[in-house]
TORKOL-4160 file (C-alpha; in steps of 0.2 Angstrom, whole numbers, padded with zeros to 4 digits, m for minus):
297
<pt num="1" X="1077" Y="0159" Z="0230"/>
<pt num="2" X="1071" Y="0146" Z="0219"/>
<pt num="3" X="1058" Y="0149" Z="0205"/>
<pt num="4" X="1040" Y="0139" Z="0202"/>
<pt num="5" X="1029" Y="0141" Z="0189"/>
<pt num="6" X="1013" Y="0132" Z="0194"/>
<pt num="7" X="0997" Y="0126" Z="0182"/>
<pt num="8" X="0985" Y="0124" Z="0190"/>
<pt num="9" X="0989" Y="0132" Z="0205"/>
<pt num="10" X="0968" Y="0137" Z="0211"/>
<pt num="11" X="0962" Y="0116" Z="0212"/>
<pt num="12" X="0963" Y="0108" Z="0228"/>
<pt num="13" X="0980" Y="0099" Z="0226"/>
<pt num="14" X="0987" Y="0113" Z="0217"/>
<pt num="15" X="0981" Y="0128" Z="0232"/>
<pt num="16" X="0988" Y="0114" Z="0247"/>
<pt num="17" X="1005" Y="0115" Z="0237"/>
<pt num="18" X="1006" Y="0133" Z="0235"/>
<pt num="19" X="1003" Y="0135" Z="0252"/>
<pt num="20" X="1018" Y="0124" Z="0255"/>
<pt num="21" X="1030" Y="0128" Z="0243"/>
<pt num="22" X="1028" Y="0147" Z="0248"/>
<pt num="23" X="1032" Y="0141" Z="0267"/>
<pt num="24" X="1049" Y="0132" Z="0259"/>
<pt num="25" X="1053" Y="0149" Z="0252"/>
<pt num="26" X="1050" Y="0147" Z="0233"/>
<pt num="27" X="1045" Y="0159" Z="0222"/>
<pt num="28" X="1028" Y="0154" Z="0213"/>
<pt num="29" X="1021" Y="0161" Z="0198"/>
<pt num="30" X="0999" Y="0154" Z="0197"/>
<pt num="31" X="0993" Y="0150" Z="0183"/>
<pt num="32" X="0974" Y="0145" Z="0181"/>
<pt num="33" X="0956" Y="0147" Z="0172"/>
<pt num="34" X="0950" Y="0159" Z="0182"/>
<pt num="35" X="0951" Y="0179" Z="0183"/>
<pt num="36" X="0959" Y="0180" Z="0200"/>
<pt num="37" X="0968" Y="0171" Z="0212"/>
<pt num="38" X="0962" Y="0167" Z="0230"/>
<pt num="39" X="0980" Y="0164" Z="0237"/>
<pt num="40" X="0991" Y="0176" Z="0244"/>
<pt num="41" X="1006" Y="0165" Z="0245"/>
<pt num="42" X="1007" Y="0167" Z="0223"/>
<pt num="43" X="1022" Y="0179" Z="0219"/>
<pt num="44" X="1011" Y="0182" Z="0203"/>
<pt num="45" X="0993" Y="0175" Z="0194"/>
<pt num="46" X="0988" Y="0175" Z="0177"/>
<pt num="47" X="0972" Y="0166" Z="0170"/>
<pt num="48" X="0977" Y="0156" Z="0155"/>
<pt num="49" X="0969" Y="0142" Z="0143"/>
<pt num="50" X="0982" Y="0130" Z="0144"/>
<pt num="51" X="0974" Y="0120" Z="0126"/>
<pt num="52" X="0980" Y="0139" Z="0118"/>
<pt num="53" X="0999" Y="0136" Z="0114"/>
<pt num="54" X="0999" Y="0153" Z="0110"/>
<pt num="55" X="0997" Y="0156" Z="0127"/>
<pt num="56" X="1009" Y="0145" Z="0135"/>
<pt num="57" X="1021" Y="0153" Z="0123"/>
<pt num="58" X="1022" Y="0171" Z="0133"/>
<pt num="59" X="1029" Y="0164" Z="0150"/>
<pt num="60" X="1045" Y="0166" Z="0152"/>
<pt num="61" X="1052" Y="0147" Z="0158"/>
<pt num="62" X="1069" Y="0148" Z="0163"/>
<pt num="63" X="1063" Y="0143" Z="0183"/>
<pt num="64" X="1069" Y="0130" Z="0192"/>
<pt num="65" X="1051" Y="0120" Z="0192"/>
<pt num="66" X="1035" Y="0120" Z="0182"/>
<pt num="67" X="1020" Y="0111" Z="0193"/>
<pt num="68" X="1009" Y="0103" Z="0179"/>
<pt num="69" X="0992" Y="0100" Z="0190"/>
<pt num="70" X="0981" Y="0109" Z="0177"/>
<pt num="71" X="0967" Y="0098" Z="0169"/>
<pt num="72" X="0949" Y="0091" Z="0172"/>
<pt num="73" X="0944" Y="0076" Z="0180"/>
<pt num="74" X="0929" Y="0064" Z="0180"/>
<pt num="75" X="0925" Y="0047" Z="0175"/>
<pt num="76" X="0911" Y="0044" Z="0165"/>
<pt num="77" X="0910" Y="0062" Z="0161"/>
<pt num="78" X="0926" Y="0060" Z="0149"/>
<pt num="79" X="0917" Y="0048" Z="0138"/>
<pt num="80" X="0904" Y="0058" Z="0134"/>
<pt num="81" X="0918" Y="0074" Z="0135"/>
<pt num="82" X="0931" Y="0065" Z="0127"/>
<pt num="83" X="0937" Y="0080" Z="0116"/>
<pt num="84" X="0938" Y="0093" Z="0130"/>
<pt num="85" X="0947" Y="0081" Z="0141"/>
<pt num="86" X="0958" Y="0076" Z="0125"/>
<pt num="87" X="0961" Y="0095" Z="0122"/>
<pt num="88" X="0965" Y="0102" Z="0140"/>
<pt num="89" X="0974" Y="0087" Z="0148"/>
<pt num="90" X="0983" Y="0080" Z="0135"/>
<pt num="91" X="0986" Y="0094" Z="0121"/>
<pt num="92" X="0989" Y="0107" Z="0136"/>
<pt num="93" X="1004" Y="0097" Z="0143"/>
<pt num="94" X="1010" Y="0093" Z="0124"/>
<pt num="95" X="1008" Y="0112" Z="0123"/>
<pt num="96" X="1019" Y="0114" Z="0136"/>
<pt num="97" X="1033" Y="0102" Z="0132"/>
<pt num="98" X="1034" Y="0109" Z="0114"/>
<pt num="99" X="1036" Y="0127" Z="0122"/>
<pt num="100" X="1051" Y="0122" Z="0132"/>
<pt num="101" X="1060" Y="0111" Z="0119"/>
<pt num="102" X="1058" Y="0125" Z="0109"/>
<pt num="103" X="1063" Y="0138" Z="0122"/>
<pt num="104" X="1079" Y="0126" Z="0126"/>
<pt num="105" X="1074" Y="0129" Z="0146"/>
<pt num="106" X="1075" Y="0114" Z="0157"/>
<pt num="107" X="1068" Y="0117" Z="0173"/>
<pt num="108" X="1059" Y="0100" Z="0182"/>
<pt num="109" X="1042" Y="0095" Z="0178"/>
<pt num="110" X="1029" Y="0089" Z="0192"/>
<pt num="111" X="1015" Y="0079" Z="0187"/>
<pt num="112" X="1001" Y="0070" Z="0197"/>
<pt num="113" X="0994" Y="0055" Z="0190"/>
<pt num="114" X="0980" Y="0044" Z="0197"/>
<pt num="115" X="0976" Y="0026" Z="0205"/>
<pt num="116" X="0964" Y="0024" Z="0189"/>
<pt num="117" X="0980" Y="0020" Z="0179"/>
<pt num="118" X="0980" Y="0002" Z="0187"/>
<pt num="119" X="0970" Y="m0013" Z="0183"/>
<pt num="120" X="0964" Y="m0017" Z="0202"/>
<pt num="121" X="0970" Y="m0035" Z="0211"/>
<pt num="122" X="0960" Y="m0038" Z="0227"/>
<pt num="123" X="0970" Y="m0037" Z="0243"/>
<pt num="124" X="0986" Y="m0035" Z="0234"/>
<pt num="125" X="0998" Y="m0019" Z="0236"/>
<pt num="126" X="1001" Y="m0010" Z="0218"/>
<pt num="127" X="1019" Y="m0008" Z="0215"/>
<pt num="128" X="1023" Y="0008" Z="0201"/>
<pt num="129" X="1025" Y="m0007" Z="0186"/>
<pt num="130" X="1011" Y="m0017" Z="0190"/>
<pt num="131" X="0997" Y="m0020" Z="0176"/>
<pt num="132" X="0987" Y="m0005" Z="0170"/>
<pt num="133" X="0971" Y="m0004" Z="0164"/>
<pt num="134" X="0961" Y="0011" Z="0157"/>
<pt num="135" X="0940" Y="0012" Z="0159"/>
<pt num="136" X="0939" Y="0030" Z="0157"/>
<pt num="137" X="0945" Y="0044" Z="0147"/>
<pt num="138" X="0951" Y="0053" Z="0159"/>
<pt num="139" X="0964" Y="0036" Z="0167"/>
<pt num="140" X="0969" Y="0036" Z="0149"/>
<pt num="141" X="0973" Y="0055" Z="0148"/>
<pt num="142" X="0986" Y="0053" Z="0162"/>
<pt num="143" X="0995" Y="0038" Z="0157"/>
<pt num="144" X="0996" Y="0045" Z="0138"/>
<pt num="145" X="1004" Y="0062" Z="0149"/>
<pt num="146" X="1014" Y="0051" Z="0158"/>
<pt num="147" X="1023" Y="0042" Z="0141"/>
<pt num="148" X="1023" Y="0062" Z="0133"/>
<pt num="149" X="1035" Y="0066" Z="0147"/>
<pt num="150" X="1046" Y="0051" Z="0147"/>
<pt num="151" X="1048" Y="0053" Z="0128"/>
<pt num="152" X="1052" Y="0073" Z="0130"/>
<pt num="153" X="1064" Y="0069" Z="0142"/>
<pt num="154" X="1072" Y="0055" Z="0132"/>
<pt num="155" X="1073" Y="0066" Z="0115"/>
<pt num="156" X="1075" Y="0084" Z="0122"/>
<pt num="157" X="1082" Y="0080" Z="0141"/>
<pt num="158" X="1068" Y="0088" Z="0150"/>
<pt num="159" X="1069" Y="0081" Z="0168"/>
<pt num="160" X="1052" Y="0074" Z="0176"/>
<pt num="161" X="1043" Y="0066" Z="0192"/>
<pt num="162" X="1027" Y="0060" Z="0193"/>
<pt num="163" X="1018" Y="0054" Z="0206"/>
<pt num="164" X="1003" Y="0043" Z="0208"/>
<pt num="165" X="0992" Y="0049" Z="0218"/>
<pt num="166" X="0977" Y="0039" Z="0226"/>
<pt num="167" X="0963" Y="0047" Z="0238"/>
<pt num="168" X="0969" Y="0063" Z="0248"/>
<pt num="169" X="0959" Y="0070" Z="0261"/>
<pt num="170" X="0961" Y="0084" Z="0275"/>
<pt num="171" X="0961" Y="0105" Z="0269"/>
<pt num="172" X="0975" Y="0114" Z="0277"/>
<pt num="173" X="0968" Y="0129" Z="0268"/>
<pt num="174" X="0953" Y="0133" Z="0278"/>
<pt num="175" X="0938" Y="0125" Z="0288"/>
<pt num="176" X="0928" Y="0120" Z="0273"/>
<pt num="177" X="0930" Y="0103" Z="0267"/>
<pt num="178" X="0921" Y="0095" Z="0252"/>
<pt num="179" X="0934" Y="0086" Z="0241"/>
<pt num="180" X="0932" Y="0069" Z="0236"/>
<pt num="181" X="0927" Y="0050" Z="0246"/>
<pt num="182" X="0929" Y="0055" Z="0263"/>
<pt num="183" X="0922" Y="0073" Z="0260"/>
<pt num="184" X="0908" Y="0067" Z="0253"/>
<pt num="185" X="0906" Y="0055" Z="0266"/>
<pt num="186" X="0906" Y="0070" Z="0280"/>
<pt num="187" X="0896" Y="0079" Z="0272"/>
<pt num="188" X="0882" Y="0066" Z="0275"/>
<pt num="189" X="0886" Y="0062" Z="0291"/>
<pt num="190" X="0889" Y="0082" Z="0295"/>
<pt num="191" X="0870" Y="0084" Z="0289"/>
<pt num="192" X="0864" Y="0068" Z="0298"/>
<pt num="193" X="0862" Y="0058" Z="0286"/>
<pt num="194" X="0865" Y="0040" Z="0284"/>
<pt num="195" X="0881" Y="0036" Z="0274"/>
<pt num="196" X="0879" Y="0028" Z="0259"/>
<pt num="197" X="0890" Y="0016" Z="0249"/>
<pt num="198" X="0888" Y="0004" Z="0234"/>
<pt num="199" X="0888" Y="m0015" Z="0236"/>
<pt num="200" X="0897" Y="m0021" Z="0253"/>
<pt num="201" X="0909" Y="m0007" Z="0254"/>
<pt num="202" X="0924" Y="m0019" Z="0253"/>
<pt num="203" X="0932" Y="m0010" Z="0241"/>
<pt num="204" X="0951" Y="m0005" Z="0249"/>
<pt num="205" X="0962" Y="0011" Z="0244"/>
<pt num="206" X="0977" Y="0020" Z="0250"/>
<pt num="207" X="0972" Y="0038" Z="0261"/>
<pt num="208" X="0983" Y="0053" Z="0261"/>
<pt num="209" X="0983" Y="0067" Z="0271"/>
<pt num="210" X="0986" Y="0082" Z="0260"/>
<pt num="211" X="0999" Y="0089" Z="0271"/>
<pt num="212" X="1008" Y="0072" Z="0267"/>
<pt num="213" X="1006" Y="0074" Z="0249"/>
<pt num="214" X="1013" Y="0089" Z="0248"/>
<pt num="215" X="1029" Y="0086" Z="0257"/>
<pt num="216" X="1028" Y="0069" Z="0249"/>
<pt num="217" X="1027" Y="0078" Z="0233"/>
<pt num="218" X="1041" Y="0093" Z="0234"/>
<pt num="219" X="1054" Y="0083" Z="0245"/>
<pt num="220" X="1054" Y="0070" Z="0232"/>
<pt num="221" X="1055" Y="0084" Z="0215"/>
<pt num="222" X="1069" Y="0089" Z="0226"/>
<pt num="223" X="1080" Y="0075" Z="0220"/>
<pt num="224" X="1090" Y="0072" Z="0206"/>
<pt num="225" X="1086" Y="0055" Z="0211"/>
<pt num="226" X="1069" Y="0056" Z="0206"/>
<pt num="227" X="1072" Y="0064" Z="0189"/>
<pt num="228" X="1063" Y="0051" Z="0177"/>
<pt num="229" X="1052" Y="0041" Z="0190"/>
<pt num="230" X="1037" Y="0039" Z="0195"/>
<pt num="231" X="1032" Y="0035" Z="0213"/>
<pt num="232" X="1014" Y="0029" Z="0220"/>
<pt num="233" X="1011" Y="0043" Z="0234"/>
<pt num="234" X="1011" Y="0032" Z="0253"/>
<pt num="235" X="0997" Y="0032" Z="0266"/>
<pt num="236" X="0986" Y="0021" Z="0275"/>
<pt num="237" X="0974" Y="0007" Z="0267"/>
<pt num="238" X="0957" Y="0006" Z="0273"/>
<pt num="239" X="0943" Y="m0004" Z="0267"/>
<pt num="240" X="0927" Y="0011" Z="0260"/>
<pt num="241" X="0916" Y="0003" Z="0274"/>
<pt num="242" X="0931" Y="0005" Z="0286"/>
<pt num="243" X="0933" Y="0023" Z="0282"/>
<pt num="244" X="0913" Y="0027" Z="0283"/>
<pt num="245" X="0913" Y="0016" Z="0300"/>
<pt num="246" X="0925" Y="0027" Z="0308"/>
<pt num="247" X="0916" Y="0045" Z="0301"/>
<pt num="248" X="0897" Y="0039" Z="0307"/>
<pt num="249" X="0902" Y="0032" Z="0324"/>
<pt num="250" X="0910" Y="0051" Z="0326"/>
<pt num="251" X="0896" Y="0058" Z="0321"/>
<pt num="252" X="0884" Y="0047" Z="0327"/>
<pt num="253" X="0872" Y="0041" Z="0311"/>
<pt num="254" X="0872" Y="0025" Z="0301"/>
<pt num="255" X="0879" Y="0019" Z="0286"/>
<pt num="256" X="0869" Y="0012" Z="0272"/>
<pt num="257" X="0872" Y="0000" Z="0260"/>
<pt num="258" X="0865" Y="0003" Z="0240"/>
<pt num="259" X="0865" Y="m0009" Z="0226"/>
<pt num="260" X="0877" Y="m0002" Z="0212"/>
<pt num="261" X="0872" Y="0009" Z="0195"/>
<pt num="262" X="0877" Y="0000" Z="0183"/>
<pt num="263" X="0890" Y="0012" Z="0174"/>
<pt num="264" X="0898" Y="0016" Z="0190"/>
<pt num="265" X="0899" Y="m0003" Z="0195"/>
<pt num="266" X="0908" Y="m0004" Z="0176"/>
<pt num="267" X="0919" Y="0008" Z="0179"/>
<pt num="268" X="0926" Y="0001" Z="0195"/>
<pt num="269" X="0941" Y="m0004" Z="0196"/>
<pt num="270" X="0942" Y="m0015" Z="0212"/>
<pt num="271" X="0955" Y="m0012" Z="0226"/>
<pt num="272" X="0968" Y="m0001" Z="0224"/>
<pt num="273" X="0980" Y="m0003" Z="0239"/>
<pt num="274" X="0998" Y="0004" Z="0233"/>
<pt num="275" X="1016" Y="m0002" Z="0237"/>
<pt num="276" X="1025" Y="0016" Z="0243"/>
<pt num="277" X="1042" Y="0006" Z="0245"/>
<pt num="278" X="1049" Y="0016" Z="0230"/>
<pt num="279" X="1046" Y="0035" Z="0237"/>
<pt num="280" X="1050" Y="0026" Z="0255"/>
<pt num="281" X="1067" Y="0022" Z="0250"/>
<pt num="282" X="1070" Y="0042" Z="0246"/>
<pt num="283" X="1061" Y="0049" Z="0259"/>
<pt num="284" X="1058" Y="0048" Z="0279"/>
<pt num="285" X="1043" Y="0050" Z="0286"/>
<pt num="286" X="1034" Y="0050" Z="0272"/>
<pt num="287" X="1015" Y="0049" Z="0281"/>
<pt num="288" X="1014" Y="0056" Z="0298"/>
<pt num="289" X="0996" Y="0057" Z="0300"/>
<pt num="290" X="0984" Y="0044" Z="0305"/>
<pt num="291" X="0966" Y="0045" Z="0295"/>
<pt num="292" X="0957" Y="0040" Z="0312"/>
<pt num="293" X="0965" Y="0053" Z="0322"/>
<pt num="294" X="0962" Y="0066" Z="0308"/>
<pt num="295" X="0943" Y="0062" Z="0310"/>
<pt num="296" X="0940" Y="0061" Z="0326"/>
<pt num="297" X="0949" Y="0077" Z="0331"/>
């Protein structure tokens, strides 16, 4: 049985991954802010502070895999929280690498990443070297992660993936639902309210089911082909008034259109539709679920 230690392992990525590294018969140990755990599928759970190297240095990392989903998110939030986002995102996985250079382990990291590394180009899909641009601290935290693993892996060997994740959508888990664009834009139309969206609504990303990411995610970290890459995680593009379109016809309200607060129209970053040829060429199947059918069944 192969070995897992996983950071992070209570969010919503990290608990859809547990769930389905468990069902692949992996051994997972949790780690996370809280006191307890709510999954069952963890072999064991401890609450650590990731930006506390003294902490990382207890656990014993000779494991075939570390998941590194640990961190905080937000976007305009990080610049006024620049030094907790500095500490727990970016000294917590430089706490991390230091402890298994020093430990001479070399099990594989996993790292998420985020759309908000790329500088947006209307109607145009994103391969994994297009042009970057960073308009939040948090963008900036993951692309600084991403360059901390290539160089720990060019100085000390230690093998990485990352993947770039852009929207994901869909719990597995349970029959709560609240995480990010298209939960928010249920949860309006779940209270009968109109949805709302900024500007026209023209705005295009790439959807994932989380299901998809997850077997997206641990199929690829399976190969010794993806030591040392990154891939953009495939799914479907829609348009943001697409996506609301489909949700209120199903549920029967209307979608509204406001005009943009200025910081959040700043922070923008235009379409960001990605290129998957990269993690295609590894992997069949690589999304099975349609967006459409997910909502309206």
């Amino acid at each position: 049985m192969k070995k897992i230690i996983f950071f992070g392992s209570e969010g919503y990525i990290g608990s859809h991954l547990v769930e389905f590294l468990k069902s692949k018969n992996y051994q997972i140990s949790g780690y996370d802010i809280y006191e307890k755990s709510k999954s069952k599928a963890l072999h064991t759970y401890k609450k650590i502070d990731i930006s506390n190297i003294k902490d990382i240095e207890n656990i014993d990392f000779d494991v075939d895999y570390v998941y590194y989903f640990s961190g905080i998110t937000g976007t305009n939030v990080s610049l006024y929280n620049f030094s907790q986002f500095i500490d727990v995102n970016e000294k917590g996985l430089l706490n991390l690498l230091t402890t298994i250079k020093n430990k001479k382990v070399f099990p594989k990291l996993v790292f998420p990443s985020t759309r908000l590394v790329y500088k947006g180009v209307k109607n145009m899909p994103l391969k994994e070297e297009a042009e970057k641009e960073f308009k939040t601290i948090y963008a900036l935290n993951k692309f600084h992660n991403e360059n901390s693993l290539k160089m720990f892996k060019e100085y000390y060997n230690i093998p990485y993936t990352i993947f770039r994740i852009c929207v994901p959508y869909g719990n597995t888990l349970s029959s709560d639902y609240s995480y990010g664009t298209i939960g928010f834009f249920l949860s309006q139309a779940k209270m009968n309210k109109a949805i709302t969206l900024y500007g026209n609504g023209a705005l295009k990303r790439t959807f994932t089911f989380v299901g998809d990411l997850c077997t997206q995610i641990v199929k690829a970290s399976e190969l010794s082909i993806s030591n040392g890459e990154v891939y953009n995680i495939a799914g479907e593009t829609y348009s943001l008034l697409e996506v609301a379109s489909i949700i209120a016809e199903k549920f029967n309200v209307k979608v509204a259109h406001i005009e943009w607060p200025p910081v959040a129209l700043a922070l923008e970053s235009g379409d960001t539709i990605f290129d998957a040829s990269k993690i295609d060429t590894i992997l069949d199947n690589t999304s099975n679920t349609s967006l459409t059918d997910w909502i309206n069944n």
